[in-house]
Steps between C-alpha positions, in 0.01 A plus 500: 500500500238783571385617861645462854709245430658620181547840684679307767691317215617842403648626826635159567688545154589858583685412881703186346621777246571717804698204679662354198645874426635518810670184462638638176617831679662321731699252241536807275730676801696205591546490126721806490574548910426833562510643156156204431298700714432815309400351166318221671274749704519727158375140313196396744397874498421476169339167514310547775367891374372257212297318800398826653375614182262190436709368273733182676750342278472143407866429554692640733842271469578658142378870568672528813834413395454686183442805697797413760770491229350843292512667852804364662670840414271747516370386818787500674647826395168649590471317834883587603404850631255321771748213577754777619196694665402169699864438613523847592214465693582210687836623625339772594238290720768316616681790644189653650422152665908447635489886617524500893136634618199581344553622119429843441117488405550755190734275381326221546156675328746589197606155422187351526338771260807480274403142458139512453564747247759255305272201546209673327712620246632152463136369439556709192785333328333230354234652331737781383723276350237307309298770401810744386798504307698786632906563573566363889546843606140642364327181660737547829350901512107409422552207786650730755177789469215201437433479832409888517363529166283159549378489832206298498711228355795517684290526817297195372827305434601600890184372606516170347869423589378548869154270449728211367787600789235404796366259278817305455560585920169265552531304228877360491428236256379756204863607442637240282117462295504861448745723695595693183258462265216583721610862587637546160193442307285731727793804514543469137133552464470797699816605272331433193191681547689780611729516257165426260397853638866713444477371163147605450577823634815555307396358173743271481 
């Protein structure tokens, strides 16, 4: 089908992949509690960087599960040092928000950097974890500095976790068609391209 109508075809295609992916994210968590969610974000990634790149997959059942089992592992032991990070974070929200009186601002300006920082270093983990196969610790190290070393892509990824925040604010009833999936695919591509230009750089 050639023209408008086969270019709306297309995108039609591409958004049911975007909703049915999230579906599978979501299945692929409850599939392993809380140790499903790392290799089912890890899984999509992939999938949906396939998408990105103009390339969609014709299945997505087979692929994604595929990818979910390779990854259960490694996406979990690279994911644990953000789970703590996020806990650690919350208690420490929690405290500020129990303490009698206004929290210190400094305090308050620290823990909200310390988290921007981890969530655009988070943006990262996919893509890392597809693209190389390194010891935990090496890939723990490069995520920790790709935020300074990458800034146009982790200020990208930033940018597009806040676009789908106020998007999902207004629009409630995106969240379960695309709450994951939809920030996912655009941090990873700000990822990618950056990490397309360290590896330029670095001849790798």
């Amino acid at each position: 089908m050639n023209g408008w109508a086969g270019r709306v075809m297309e995108v039609l295609h591409l958004v049911t992949q975007v909703v049915v992916l999230n579906l599978l994210v979501v299945l692929g968590t409850l599939a392993g509690v809380v140790l499903g969610a790392a290799p089912a974000a890890s899984s999509a990634g992939a999938l949906l960087a396939d998408l990105a790149a103009g390339h969609p997959p014709d299945r997505l059942w087979t692929p994604f599960w595929r990818g979910w089992r390779a990854g259960l592992r490694r996406a979990n032991v690279l994911a644990a040092p953000f789970w703590g990070a996020g806990l650690f974070l919350l208690l420490d929200a929690l405290v500020l928000a129990a303490a009698p009186g206004t929290a210190p601002r400094p305090l308050t300006l620290a823990l909200v950097a310390v988290g921007l920082y981890l969530t655009a270093a988070l943006a990262f983990l996919c893509p890392v974890a597809r693209r190389y196969d390194v010891a935990p610790a090496r890939a723990w190290r490069f995520l920790l500095t790709v935020p300074l070393i990458a800034p146009a892509g982790a200020l990208g990824a930033l940018g597009t976790v806040a676009v789908c925040a106020v998007l999902y604010l207004e629009l409630p009833v995106l969240v379960p068609l695309v709450g994951v999936t939809l920030p996912l695919l655009n941090t990873g591509w700000f990822a990618d391209r950056a990490l397309d230009r360290l590896d330029a750089r670095t001849g790798a």
